[in-house]
N, C-alpha and C positions, 0 to 999 in steps of 0.2 A: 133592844132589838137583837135577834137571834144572828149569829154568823152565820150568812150559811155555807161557809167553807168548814166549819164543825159538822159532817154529816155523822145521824145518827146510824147506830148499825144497824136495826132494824129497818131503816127507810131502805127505800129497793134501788137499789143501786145499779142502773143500768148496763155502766159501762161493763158490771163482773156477765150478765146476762151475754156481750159481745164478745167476751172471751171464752166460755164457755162453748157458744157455736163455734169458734173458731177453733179450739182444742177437738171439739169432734170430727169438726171437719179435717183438721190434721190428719189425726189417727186413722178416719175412715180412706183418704186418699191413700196411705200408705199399706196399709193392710189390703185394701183394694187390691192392687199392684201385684202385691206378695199371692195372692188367694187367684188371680188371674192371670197368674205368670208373667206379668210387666207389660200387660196391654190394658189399654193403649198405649201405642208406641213411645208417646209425650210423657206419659204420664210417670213411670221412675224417678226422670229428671226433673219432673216437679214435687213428687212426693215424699221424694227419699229422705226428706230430712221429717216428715211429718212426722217421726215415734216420738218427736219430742213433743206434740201435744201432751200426752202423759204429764211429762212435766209439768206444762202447766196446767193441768186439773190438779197436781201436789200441791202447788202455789198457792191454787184459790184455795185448794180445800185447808189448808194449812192457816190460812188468812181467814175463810168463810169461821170455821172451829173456833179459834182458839180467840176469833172478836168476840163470840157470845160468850165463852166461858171468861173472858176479862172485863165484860162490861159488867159478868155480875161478879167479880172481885171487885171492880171500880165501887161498885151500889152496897159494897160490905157484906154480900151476898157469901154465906158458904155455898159450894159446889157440888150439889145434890149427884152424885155420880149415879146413881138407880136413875133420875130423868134423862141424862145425858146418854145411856142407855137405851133407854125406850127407843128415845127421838131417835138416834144412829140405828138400833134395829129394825124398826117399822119404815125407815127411809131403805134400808139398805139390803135387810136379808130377806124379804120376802119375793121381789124381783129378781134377786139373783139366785135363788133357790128356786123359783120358777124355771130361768135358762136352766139350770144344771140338771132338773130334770128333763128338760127339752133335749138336753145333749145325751144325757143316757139313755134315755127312753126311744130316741129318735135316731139313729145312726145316720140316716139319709141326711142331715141336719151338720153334721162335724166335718170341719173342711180338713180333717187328717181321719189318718184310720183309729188312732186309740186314745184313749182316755188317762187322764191319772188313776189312782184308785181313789172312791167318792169319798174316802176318809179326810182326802188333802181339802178336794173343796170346801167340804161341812166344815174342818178347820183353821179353814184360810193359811196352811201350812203349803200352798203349792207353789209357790214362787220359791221356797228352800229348796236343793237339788232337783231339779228341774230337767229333765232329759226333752229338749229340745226337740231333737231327731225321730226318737222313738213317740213319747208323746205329747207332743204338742199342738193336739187339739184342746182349744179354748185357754190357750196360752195368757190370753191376753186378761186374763181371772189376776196374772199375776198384781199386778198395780192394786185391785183391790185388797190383795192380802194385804199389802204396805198401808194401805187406805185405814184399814180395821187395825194393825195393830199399834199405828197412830193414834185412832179414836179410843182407843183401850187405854194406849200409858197417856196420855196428854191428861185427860181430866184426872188420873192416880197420884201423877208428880206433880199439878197442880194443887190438888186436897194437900196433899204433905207439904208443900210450901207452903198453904196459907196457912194450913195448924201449928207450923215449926215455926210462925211469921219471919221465915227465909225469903218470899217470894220478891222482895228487892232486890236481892242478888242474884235473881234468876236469872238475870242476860249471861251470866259465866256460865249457868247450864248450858246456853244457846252455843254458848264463843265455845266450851267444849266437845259437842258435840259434830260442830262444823269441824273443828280439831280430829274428831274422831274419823269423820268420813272420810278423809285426806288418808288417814293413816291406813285405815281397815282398808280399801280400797287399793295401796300403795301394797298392801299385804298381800290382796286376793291377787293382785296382777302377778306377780313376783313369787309367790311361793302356793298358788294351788293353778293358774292358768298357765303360768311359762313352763312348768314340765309337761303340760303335754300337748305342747304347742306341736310337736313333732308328729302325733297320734292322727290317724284318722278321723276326718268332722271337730279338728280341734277349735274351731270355732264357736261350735258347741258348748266347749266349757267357758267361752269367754261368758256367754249370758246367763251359764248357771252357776259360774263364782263369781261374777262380777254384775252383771246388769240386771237379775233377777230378785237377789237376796235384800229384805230390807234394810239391813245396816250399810247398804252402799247407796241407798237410793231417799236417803236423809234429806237433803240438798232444800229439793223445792220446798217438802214441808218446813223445813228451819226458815229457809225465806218468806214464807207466808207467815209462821210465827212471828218473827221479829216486823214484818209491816204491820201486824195487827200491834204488837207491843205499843208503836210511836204512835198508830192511830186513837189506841185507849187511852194511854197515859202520857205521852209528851206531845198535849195538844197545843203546847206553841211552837214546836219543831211541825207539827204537820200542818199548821197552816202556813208555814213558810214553805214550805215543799210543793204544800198540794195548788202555791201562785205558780206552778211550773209543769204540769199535766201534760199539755203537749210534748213539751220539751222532754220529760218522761221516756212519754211513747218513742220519741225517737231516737234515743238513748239506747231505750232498750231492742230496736231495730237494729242500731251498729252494734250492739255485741251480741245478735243473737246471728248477723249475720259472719260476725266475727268465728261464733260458734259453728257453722256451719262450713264453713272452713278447715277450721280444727277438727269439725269431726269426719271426712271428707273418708276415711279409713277407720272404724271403728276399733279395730282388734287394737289398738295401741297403747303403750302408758300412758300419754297425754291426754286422751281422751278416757282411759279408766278412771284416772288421779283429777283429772281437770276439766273436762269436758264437762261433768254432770252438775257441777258448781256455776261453772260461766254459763251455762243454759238455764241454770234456774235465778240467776242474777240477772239476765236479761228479762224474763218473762218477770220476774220480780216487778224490776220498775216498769213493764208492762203494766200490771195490776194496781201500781202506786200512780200511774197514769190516769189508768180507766177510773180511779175512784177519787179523783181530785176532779171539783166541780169544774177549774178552768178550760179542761179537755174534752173535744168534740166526742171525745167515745162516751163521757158520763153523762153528758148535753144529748146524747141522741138517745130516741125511743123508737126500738123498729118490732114491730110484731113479731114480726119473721124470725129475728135472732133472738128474743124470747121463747117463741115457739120451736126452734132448736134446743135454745140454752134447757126448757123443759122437760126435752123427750133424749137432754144429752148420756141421762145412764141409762138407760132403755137401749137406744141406739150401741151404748159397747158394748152394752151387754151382749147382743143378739146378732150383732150387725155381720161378722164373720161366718157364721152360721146363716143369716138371710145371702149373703153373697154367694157364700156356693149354695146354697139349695136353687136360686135364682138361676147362675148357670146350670147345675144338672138340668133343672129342668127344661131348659130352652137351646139345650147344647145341637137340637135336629135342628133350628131351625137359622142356624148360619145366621145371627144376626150380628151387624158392624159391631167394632171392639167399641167407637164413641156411643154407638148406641145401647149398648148392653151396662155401660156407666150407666150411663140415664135411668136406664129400668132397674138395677140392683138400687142405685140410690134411692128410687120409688119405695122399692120395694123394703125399704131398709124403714125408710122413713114410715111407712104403714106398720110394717111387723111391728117400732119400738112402740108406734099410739096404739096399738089395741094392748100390747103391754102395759103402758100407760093406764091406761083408761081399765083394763081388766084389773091389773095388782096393784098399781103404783098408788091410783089414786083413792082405793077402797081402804088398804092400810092406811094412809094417811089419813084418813077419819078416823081409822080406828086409834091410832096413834093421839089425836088430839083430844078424842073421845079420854082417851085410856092418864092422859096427863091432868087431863082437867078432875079426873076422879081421886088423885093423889093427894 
């Protein structure tokens, strides 16, 4: 008889599907807010902690990753890095190379006046000095630069571990890199934000030496690595774990409210050095919740947060850009602050399905097409 507390990673795993809408729904509230000068009036003080959805899209995608590339370590599988490739291209750059044209092409479309220069996009280098103030329109590109150059080293330092057959001693790479972020992070606070803490919009340099750049923003993905780790290979530590799923989620509720607390003030050491760790530890055992069969989130199957968790990169992609184009264009007609939620969220939610459905879903045929020939 099968356990089925041993879930395979292939099978669809609900409860990541509930996190996903909920990660978008985060980021959409907050940037809401930001893009509509903090109306509705409720809505800051509900939203404000939302940038840490971010966070957890690192989590999943860090956990979603590095399961498949371990289960075909687990199967004795060398790690074909040209498919790992394809897969991540045909998901990822043809939708965002879409927005980016939307955003140059389009000015009426950018919820700021300027743009980076298209070099940073095409090379997913635009989260590296980052001019907030001046241009940050489609700021929110940053996350996926971190995204991509994840997906680049992960399957690189994988290949060399299984040919060196070092990859047993891989969790040091993990335990140093977690080492690492503490440090680099302790570095970026202390010797390139605190001079010019003094400057005009020094705020500014906190999120473009510290909150922007990927060597600081480690955290979630290392947490989603190391859940995928115990889920592939010490599957009798995670069926001991995964008898506690609820228990989990609520776990990860007291420290992420804990987080929420601590981050109460962004500009500060504790939250440069600490804050980005204990938010991705909390959303951690979020995820180690959702995917342990005992918990109502893995037990539930809703269309709804499906059909979110589906249109969830379409929706970042766009959705800052759907919000103001949305207000310009209804700005004659004085409609309420709750009302005008309502309708950018409509509208958010239609821009990312014809997204969807025009790029998203034509590549991915061509993608499975394009695999199945190799």
């Amino acid at each position: 008889m099968i356990d089925k507390s041993e879930i395979k990673v292939h099978e669809k795993l609900y409860g990541l599907d509930h996190l996903r809408a909920f990660a978008i729904i985060l980021v959409f509230f907050f940037h809401y807010y930001i893009v509509s000068d903090g109306e509705p009036e409720w809505l800051p003080d509900v939203a404000s902690f939302g940038w840490t959805g971010v966070d957890l899209f690192f989590v999943l995608s860090g956990f979603l990753i590095s399961s498949q590339l371990f289960l075909q370590i687990k199967k004795g599988q060398l790690i074909s890095f040209k498919v790992f490739f394809i897969k991540r291209f045909f998901r990822i750059v043809p939708a965002y190379l879409a927005t980016v044209g939307i955003y140059f092409c389009i000015p009426y479309f950018r919820e700021k006046e300027a743009l980076p220069s298209i070099w940073r996009f095409l090379t997913f280098t635009q989260n590296f000095d980052l001019n907030l103030k001046d241009y940050g329109t489609f700021s929110h590109c940053w996350s996926l630069c971190v995204e991509e150059h994840f997906y680049l080293f992960l399957p690189i330092i994988l290949i060399f571990l299984q040919t060196s057959k070092l990859f047993s001693k891989s969790y040091w790479l993990l335990i140093g890199l977690f080492l690492f972020g503490f440090a680099i992070r302790f570095y970026s606070f202390n010797y390139l934000y605190l001079p010019k803490i003094g400057e005009e919009n020094s705020w500014m340099y906190w999120y473009k030496f510290i909150y922007y750049p990927t060597y600081n923003r480690l955290d979630g993905l290392l947490v989603g690595v190391s859940i995928a780790g115990i889920y592939q290979f010490l599957p009798n530590l995670w069926t001991r774990l995964s008898k506690y799923g609820n228990q989990f989620l609520v776990l990860s509720l007291c420290i992420l409210t804990g987080a929420y607390f601590l981050c109460e003030d962004l500009l500060t050491f504790k939250v440069s050095v600490f804050g980005f760790p204990l938010i991705a530890l909390g959303f951690g055992f979020m995820v180690v919740g959702s995917i342990s069969p005992t918990s109502f989130l893995y037990k539930m199957n809703s269309k709804i947060t499906t059909f979110i968790a589906n249109l969830s990169f379409s929706i970042y992609l766009t959705h800052k850009g759907i919000i103001t184009t949305t207000h310009k264009l209804l700005k004659h007609f004085e409609i309420e602050n709750n009302i005008m939620l309502l309708i950018c969220l409509i509208t958010c939610v239609l821009g990312a399905y014809i997204l969807h459905l025009a790029i998203e879903k034509p590549f991915m045929k061509i993608r499975n097409k394009t695999i199945k020939e190799i």
